[in-house]
mmCIF file of the N, C-alpha and C atoms, coordinates in Angstrom:
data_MODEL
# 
_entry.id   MODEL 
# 
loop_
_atom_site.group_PDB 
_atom_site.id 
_atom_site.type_symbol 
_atom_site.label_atom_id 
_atom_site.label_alt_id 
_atom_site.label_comp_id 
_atom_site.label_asym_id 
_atom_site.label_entity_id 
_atom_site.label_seq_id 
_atom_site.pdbx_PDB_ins_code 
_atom_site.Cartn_x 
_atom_site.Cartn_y 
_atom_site.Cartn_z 
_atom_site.occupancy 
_atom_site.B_iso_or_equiv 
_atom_site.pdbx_formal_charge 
_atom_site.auth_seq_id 
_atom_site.auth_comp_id 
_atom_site.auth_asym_id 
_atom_site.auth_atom_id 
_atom_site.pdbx_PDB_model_num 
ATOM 1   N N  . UNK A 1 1  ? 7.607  -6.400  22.113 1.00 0.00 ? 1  UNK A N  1 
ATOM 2   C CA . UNK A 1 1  ? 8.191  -6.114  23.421 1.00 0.00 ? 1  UNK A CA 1 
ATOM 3   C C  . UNK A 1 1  ? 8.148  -7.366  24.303 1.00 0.00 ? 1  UNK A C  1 
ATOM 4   N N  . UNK A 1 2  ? 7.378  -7.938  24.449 1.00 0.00 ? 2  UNK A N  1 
ATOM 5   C CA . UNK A 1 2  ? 6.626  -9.376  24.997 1.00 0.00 ? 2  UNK A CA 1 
ATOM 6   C C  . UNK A 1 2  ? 7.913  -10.530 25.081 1.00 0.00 ? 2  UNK A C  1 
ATOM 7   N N  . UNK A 1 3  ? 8.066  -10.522 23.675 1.00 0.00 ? 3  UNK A N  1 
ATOM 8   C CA . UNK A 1 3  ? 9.312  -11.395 23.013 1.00 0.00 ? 3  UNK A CA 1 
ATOM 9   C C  . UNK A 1 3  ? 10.397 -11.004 23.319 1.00 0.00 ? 3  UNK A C  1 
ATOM 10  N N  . UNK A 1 4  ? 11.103 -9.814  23.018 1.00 0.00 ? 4  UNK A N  1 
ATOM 11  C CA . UNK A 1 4  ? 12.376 -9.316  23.962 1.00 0.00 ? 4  UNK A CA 1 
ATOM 12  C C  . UNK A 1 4  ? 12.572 -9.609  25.151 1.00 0.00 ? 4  UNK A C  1 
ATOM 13  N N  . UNK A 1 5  ? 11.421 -9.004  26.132 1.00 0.00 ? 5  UNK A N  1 
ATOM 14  C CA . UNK A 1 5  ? 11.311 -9.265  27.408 1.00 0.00 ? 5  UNK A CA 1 
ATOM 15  C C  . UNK A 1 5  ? 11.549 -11.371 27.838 1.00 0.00 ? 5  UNK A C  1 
ATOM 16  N N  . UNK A 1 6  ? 10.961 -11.983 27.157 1.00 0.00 ? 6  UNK A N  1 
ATOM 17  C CA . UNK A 1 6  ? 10.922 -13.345 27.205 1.00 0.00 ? 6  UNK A CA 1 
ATOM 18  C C  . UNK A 1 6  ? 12.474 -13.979 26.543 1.00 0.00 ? 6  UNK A C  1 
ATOM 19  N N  . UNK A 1 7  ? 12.749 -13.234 25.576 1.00 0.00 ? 7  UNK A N  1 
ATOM 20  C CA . UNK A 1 7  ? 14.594 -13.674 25.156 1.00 0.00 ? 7  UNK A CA 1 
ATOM 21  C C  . UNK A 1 7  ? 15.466 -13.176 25.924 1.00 0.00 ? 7  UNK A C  1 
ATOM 22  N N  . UNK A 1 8  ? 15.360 -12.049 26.608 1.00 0.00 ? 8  UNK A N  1 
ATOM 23  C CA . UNK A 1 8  ? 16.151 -11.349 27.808 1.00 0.00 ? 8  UNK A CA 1 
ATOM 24  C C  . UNK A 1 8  ? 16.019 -12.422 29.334 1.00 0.00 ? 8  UNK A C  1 
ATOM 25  N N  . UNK A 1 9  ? 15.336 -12.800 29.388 1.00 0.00 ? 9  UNK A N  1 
ATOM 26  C CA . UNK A 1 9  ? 14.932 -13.798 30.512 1.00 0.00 ? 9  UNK A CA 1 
ATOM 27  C C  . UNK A 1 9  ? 15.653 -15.311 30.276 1.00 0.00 ? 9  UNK A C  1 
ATOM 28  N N  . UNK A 1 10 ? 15.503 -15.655 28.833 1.00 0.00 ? 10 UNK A N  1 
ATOM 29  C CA . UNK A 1 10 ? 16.204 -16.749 28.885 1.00 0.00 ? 10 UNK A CA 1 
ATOM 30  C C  . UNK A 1 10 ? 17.931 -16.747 28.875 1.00 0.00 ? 10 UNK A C  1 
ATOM 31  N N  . UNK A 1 11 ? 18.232 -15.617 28.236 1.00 0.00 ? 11 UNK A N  1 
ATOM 32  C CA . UNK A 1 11 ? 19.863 -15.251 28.535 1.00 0.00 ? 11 UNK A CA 1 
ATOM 33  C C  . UNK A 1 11 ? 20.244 -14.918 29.978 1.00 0.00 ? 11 UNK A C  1 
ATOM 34  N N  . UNK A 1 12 ? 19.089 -14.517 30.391 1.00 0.00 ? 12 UNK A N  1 
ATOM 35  C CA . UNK A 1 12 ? 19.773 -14.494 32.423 1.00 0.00 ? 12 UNK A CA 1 
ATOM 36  C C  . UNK A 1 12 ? 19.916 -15.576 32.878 1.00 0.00 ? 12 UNK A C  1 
ATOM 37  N N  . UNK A 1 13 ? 18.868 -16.755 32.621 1.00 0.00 ? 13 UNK A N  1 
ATOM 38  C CA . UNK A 1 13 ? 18.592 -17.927 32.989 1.00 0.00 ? 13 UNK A CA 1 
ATOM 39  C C  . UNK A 1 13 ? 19.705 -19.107 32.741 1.00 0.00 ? 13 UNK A C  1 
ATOM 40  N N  . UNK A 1 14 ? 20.503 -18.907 31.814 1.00 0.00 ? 14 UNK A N  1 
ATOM 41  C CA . UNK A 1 14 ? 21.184 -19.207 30.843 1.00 0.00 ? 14 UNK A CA 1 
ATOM 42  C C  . UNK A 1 14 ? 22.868 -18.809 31.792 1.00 0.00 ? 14 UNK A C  1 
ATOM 43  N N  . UNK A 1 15 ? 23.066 -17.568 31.757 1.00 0.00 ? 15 UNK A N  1 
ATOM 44  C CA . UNK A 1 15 ? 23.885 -16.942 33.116 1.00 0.00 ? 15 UNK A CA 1 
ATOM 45  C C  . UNK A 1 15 ? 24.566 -17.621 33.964 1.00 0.00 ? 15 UNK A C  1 
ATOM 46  N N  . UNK A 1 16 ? 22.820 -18.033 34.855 1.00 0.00 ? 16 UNK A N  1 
ATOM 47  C CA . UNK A 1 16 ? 23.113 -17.871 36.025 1.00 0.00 ? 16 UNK A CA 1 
ATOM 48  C C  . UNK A 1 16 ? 22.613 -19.445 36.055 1.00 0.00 ? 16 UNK A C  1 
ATOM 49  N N  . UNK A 1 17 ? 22.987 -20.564 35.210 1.00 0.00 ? 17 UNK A N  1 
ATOM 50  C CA . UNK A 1 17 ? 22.890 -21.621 35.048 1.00 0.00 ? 17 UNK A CA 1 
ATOM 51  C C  . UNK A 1 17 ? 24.503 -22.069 34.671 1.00 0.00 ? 17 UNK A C  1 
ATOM 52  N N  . UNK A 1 18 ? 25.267 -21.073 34.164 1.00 0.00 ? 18 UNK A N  1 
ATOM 53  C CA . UNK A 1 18 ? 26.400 -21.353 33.539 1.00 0.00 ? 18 UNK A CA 1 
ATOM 54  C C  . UNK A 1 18 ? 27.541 -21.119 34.933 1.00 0.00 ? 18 UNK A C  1 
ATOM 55  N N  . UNK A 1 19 ? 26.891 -20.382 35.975 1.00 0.00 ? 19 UNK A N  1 
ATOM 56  C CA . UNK A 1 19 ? 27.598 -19.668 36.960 1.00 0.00 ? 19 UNK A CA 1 
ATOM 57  C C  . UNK A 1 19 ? 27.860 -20.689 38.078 1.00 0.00 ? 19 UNK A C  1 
ATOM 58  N N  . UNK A 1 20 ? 26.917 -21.443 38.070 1.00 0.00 ? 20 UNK A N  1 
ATOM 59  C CA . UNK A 1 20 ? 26.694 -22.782 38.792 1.00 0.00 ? 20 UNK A CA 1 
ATOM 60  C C  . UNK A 1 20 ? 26.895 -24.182 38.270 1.00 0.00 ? 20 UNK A C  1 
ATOM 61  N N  . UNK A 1 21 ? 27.383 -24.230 37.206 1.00 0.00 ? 21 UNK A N  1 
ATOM 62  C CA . UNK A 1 21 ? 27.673 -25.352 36.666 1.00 0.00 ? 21 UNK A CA 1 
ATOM 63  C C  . UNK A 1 21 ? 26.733 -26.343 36.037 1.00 0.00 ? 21 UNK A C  1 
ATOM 64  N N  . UNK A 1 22 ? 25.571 -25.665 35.876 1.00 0.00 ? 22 UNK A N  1 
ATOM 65  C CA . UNK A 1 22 ? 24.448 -26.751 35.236 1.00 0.00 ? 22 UNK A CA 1 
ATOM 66  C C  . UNK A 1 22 ? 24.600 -25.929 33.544 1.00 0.00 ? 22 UNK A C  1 
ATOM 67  N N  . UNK A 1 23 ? 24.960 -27.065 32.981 1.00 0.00 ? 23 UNK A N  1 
ATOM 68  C CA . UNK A 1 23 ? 24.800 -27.368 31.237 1.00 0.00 ? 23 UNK A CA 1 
ATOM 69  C C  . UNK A 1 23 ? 23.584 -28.056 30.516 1.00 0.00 ? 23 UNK A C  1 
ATOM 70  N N  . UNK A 1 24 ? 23.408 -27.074 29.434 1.00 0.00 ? 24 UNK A N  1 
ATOM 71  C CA . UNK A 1 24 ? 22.456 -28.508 28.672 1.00 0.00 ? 24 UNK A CA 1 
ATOM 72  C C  . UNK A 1 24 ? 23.046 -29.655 27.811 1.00 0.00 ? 24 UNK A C  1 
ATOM 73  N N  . UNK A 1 25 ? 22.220 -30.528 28.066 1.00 0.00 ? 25 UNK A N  1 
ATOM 74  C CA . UNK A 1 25 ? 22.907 -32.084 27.396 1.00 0.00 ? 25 UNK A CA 1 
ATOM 75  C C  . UNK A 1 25 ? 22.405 -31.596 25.958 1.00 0.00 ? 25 UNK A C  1 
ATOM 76  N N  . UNK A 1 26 ? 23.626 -31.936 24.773 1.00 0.00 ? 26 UNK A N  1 
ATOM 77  C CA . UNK A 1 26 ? 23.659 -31.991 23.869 1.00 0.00 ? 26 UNK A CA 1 
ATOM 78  C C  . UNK A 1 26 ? 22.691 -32.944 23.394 1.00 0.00 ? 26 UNK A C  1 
ATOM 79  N N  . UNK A 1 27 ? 21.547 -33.241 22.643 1.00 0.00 ? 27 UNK A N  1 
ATOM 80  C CA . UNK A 1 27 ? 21.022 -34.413 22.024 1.00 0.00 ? 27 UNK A CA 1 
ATOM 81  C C  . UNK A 1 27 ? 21.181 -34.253 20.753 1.00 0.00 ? 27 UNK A C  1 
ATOM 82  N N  . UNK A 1 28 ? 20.563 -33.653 19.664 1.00 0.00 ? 28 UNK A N  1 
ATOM 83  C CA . UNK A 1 28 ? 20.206 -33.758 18.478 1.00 0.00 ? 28 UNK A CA 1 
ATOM 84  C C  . UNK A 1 28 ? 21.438 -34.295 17.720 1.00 0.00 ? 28 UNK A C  1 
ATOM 85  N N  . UNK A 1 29 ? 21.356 -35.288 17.103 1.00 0.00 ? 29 UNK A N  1 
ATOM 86  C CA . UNK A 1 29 ? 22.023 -35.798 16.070 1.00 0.00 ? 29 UNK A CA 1 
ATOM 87  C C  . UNK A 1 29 ? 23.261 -36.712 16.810 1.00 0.00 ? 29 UNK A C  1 
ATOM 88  N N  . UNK A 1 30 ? 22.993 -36.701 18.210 1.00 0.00 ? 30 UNK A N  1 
ATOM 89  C CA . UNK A 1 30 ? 23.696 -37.629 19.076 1.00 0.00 ? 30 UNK A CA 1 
ATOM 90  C C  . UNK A 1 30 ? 23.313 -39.021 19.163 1.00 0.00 ? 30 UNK A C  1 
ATOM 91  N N  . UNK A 1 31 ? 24.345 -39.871 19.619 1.00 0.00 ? 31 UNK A N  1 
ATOM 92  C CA . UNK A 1 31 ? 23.715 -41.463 19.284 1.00 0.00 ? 31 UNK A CA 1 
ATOM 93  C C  . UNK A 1 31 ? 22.719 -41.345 21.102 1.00 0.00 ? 31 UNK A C  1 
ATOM 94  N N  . UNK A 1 32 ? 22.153 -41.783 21.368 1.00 0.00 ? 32 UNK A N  1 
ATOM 95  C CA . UNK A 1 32 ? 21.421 -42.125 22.707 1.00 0.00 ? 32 UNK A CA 1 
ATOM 96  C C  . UNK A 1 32 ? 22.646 -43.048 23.334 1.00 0.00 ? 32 UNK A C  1 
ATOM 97  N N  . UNK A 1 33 ? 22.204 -42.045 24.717 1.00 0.00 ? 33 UNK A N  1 
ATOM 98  C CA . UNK A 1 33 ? 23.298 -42.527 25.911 1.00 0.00 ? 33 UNK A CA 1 
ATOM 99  C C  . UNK A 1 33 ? 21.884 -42.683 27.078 1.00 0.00 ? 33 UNK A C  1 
ATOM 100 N N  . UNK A 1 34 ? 21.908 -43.954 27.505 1.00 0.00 ? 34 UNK A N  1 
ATOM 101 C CA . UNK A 1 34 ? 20.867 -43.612 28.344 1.00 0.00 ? 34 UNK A CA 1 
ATOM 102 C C  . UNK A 1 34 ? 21.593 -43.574 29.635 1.00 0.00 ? 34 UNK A C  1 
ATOM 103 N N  . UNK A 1 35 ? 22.359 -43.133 29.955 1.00 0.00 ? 35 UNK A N  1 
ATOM 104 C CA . UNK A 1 35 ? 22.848 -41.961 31.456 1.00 0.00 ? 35 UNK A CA 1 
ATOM 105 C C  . UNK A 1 35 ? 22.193 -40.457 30.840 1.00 0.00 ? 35 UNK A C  1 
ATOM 106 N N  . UNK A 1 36 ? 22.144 -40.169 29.965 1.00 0.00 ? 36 UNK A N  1 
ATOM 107 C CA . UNK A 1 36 ? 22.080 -38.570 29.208 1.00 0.00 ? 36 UNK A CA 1 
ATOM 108 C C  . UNK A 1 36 ? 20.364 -38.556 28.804 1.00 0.00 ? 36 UNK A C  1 
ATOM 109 N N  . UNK A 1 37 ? 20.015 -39.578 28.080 1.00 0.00 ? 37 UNK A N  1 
ATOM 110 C CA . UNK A 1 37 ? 18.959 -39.541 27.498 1.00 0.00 ? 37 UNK A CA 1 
ATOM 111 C C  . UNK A 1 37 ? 17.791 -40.030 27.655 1.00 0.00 ? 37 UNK A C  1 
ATOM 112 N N  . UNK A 1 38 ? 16.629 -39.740 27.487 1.00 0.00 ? 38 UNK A N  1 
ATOM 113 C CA . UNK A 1 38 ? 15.627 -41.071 27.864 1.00 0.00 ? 38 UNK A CA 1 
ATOM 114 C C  . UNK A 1 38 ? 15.001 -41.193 26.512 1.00 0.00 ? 38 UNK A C  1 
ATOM 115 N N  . UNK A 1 39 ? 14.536 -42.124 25.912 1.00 0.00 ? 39 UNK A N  1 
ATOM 116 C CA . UNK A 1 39 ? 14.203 -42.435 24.190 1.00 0.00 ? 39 UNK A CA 1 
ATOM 117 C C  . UNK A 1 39 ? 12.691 -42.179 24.363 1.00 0.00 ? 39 UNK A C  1 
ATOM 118 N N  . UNK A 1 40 ? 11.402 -41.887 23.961 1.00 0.00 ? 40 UNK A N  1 
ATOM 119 C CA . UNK A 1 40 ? 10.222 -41.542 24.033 1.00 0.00 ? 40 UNK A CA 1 
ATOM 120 C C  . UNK A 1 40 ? 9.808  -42.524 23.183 1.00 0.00 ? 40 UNK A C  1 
ATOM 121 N N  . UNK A 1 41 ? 9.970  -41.947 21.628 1.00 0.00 ? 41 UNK A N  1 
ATOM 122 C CA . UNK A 1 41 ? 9.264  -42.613 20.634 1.00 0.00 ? 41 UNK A CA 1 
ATOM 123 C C  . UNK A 1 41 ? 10.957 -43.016 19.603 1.00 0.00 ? 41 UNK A C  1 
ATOM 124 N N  . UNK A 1 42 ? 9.924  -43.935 18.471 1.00 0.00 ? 42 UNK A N  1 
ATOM 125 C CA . UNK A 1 42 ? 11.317 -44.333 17.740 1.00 0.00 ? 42 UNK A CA 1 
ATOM 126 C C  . UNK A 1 42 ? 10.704 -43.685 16.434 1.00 0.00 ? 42 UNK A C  1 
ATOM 127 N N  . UNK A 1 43 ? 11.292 -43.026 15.841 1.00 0.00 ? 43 UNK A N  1 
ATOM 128 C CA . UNK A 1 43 ? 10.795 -42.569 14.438 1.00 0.00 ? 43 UNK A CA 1 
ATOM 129 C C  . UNK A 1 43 ? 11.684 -42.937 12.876 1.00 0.00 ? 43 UNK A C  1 
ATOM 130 N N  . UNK A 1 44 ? 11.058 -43.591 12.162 1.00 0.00 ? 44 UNK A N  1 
ATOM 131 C CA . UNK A 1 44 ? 11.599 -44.173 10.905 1.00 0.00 ? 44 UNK A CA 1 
ATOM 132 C C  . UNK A 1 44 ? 12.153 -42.934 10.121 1.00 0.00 ? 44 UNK A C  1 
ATOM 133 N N  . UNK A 1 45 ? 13.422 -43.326 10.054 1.00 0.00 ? 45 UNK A N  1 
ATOM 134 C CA . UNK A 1 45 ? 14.306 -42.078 8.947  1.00 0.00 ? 45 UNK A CA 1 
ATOM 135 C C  . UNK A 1 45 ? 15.560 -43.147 8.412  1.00 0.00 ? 45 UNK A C  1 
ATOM 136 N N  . UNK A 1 46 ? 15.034 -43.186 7.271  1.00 0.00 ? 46 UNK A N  1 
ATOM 137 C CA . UNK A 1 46 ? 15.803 -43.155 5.783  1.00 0.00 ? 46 UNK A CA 1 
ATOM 138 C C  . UNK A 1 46 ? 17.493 -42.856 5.725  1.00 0.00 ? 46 UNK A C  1 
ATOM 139 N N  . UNK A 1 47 ? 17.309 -41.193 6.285  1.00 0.00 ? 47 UNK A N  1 
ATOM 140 C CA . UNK A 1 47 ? 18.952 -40.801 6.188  1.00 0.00 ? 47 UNK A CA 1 
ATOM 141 C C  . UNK A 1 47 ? 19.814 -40.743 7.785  1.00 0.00 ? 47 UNK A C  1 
ATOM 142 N N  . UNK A 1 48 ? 19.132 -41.209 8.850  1.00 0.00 ? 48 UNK A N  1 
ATOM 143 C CA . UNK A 1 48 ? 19.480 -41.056 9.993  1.00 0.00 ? 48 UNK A CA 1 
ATOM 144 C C  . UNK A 1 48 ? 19.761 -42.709 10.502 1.00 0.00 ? 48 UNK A C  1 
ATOM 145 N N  . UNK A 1 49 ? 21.401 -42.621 11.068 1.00 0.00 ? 49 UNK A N  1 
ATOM 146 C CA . UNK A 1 49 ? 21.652 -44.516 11.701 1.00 0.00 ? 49 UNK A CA 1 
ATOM 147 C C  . UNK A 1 49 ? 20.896 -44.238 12.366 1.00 0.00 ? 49 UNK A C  1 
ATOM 148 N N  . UNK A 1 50 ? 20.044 -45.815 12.747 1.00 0.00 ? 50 UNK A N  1 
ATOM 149 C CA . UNK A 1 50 ? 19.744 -46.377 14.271 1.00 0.00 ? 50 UNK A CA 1 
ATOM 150 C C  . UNK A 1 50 ? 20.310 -45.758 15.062 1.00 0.00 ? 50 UNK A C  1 
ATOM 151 N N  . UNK A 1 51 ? 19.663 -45.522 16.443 1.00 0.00 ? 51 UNK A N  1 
ATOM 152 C CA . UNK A 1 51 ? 19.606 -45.433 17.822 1.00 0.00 ? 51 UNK A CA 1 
ATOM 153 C C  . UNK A 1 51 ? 20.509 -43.822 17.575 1.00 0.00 ? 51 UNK A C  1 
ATOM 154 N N  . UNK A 1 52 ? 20.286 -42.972 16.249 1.00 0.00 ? 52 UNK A N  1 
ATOM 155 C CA . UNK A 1 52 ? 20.349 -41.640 16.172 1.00 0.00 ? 52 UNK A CA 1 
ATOM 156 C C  . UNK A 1 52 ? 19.587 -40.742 16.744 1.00 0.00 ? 52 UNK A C  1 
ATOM 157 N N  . UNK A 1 53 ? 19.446 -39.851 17.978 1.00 0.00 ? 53 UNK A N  1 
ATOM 158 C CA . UNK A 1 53 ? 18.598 -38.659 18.183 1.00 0.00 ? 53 UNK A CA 1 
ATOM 159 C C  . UNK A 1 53 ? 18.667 -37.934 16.619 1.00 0.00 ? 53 UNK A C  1 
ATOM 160 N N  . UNK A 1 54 ? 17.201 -37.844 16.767 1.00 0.00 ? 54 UNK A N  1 
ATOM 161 C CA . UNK A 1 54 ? 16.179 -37.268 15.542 1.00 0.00 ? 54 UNK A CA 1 
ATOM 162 C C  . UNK A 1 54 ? 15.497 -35.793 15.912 1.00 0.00 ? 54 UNK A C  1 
ATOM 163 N N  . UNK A 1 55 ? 15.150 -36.153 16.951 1.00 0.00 ? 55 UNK A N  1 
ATOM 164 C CA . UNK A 1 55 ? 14.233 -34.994 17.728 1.00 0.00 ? 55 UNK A CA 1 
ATOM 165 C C  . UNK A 1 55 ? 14.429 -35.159 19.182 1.00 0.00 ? 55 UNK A C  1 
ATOM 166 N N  . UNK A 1 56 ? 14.093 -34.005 19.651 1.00 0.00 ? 56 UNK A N  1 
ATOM 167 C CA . UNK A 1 56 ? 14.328 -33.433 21.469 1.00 0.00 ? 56 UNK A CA 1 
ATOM 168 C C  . UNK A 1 56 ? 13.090 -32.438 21.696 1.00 0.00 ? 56 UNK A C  1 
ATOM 169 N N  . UNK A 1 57 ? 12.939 -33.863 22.447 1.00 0.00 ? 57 UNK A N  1 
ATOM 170 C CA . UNK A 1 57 ? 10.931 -33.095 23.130 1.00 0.00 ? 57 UNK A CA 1 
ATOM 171 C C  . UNK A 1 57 ? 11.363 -32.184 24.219 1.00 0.00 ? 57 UNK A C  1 
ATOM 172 N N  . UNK A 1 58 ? 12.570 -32.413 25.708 1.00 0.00 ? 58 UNK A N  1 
ATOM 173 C CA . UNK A 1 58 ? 12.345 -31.471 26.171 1.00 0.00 ? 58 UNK A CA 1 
ATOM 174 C C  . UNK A 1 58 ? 14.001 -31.781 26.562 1.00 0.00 ? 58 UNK A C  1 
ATOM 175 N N  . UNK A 1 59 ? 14.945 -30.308 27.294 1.00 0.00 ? 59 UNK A N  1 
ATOM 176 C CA . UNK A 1 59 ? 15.877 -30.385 27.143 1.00 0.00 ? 59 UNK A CA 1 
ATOM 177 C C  . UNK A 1 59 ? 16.922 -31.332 28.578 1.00 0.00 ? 59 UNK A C  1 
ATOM 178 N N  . UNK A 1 60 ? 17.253 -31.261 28.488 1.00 0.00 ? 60 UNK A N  1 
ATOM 179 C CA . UNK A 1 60 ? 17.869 -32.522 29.797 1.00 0.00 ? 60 UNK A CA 1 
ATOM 180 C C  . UNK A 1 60 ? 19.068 -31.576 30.095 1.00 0.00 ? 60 UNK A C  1 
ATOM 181 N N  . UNK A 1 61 ? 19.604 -31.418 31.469 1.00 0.00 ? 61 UNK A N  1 
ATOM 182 C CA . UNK A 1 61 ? 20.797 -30.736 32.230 1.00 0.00 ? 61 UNK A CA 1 
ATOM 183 C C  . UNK A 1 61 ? 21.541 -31.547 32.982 1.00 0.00 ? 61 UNK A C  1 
ATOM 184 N N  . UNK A 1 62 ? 23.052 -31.084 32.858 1.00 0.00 ? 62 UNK A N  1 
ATOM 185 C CA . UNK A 1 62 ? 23.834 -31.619 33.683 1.00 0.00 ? 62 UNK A CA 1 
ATOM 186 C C  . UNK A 1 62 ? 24.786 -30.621 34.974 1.00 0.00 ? 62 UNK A C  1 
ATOM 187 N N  . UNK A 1 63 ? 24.729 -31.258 36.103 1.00 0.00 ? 63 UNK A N  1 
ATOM 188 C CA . UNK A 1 63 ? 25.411 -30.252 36.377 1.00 0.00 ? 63 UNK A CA 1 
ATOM 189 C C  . UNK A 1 63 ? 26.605 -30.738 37.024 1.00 0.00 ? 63 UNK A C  1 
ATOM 190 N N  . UNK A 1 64 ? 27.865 -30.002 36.738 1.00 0.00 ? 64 UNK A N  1 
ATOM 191 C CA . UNK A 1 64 ? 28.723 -30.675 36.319 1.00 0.00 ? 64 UNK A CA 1 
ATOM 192 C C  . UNK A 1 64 ? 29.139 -31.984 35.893 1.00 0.00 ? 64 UNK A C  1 
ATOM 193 N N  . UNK A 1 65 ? 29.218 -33.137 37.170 1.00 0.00 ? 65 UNK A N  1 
ATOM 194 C CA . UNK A 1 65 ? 29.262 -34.785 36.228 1.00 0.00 ? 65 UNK A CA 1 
ATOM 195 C C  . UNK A 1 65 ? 28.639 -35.411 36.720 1.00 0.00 ? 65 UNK A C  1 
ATOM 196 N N  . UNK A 1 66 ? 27.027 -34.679 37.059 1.00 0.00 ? 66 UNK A N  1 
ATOM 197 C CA . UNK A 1 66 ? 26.254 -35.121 37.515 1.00 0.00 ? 66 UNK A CA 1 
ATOM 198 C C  . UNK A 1 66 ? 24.757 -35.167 36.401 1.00 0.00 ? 66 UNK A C  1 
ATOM 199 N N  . UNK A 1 67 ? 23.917 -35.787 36.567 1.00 0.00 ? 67 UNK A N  1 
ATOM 200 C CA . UNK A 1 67 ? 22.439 -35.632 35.737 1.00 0.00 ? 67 UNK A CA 1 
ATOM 201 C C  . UNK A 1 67 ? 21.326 -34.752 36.717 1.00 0.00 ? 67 UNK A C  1 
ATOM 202 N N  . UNK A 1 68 ? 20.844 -33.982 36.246 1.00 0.00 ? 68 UNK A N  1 
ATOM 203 C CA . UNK A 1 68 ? 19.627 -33.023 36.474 1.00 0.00 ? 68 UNK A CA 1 
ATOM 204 C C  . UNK A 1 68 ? 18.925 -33.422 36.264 1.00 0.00 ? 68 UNK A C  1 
ATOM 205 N N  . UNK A 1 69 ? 18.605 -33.914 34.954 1.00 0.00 ? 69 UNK A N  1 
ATOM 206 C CA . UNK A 1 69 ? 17.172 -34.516 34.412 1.00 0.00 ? 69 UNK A CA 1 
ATOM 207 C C  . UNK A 1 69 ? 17.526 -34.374 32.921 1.00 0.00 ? 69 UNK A C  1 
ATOM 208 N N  . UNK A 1 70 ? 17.116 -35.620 32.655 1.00 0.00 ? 70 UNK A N  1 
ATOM 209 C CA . UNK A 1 70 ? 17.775 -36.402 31.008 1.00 0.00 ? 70 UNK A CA 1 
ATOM 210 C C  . UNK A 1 70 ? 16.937 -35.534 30.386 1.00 0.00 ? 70 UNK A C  1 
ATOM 211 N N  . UNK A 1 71 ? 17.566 -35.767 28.524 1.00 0.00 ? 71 UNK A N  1 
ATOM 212 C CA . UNK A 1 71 ? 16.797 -35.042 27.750 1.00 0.00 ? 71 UNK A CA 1 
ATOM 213 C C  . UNK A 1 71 ? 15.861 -36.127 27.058 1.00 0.00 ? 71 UNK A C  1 
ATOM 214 N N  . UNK A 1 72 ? 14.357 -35.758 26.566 1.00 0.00 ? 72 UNK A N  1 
ATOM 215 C CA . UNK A 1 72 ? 13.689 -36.393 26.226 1.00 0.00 ? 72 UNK A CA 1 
ATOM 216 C C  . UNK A 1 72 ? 13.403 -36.162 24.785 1.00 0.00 ? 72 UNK A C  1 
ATOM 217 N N  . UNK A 1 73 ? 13.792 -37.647 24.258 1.00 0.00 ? 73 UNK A N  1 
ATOM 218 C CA . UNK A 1 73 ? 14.548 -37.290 22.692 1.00 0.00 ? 73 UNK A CA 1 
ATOM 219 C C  . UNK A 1 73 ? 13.461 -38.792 21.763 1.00 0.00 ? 73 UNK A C  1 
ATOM 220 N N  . UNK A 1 74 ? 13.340 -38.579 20.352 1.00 0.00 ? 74 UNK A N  1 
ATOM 221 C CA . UNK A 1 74 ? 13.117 -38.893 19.861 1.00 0.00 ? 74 UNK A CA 1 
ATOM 222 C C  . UNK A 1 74 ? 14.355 -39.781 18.877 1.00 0.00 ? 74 UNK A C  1 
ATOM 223 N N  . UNK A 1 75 ? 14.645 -40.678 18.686 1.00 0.00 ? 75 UNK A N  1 
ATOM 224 C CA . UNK A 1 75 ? 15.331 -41.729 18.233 1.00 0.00 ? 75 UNK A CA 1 
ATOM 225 C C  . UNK A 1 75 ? 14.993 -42.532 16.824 1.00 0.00 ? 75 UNK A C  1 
ATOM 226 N N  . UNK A 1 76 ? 16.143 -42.217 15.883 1.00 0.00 ? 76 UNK A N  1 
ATOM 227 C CA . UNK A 1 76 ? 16.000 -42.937 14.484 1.00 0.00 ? 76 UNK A CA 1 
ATOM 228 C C  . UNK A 1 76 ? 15.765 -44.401 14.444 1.00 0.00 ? 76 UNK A C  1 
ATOM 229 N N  . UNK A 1 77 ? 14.869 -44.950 13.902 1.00 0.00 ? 77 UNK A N  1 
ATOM 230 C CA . UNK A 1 77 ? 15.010 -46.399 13.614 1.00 0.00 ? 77 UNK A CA 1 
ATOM 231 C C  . UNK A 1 77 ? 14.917 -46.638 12.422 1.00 0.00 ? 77 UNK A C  1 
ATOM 232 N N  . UNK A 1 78 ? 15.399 -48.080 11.550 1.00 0.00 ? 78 UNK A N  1 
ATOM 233 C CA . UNK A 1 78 ? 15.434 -47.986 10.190 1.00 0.00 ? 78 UNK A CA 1 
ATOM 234 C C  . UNK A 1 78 ? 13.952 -48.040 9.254  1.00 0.00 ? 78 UNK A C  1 
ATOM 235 N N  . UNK A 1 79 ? 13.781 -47.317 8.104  1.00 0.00 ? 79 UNK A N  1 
ATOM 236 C CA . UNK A 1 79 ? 12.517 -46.869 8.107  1.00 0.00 ? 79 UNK A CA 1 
ATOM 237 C C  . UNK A 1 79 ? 12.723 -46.596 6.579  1.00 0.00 ? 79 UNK A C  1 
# 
């Protein structure tokens, strides 16, 4: 019940984020834009180009063609 209640909350949130024009920034598997992104750590991957988002520590919003707060992403380096 806990969990419903907590997935029901994020679809309102979600709503009434969409109603107002704030989006989430796409990262994963995106090249890093640093207007969009901020890079944390660089992590060695084999099958991923350079300056590839790898991982997304926390999510970054835009609202409309504006920045909210970047997403904080983890970045391929060669490895």
């Amino acid at each position: 019940a806990l969990i419903t209640g907590i997935e029901a909350t994020g679809r309102e949130l979600d709503s009434v984020f969409q109603r107002h024009g704030i989006v989430r920034i796409q990262a994963m598997g995106q090249r890093l834009d640093p207007n969009r992104h901020q890079a944390m750590v660089e992590i060695p991957s084999p099958e991923a180009e350079p300056g590839t988002i790898v991982q997304e520590m926390q999510a970054g919003y835009m609202i409309k063609d504006r920045l909210l707060r970047p997403a904080l992403v983890g970045v391929a380096k060669k490895g």
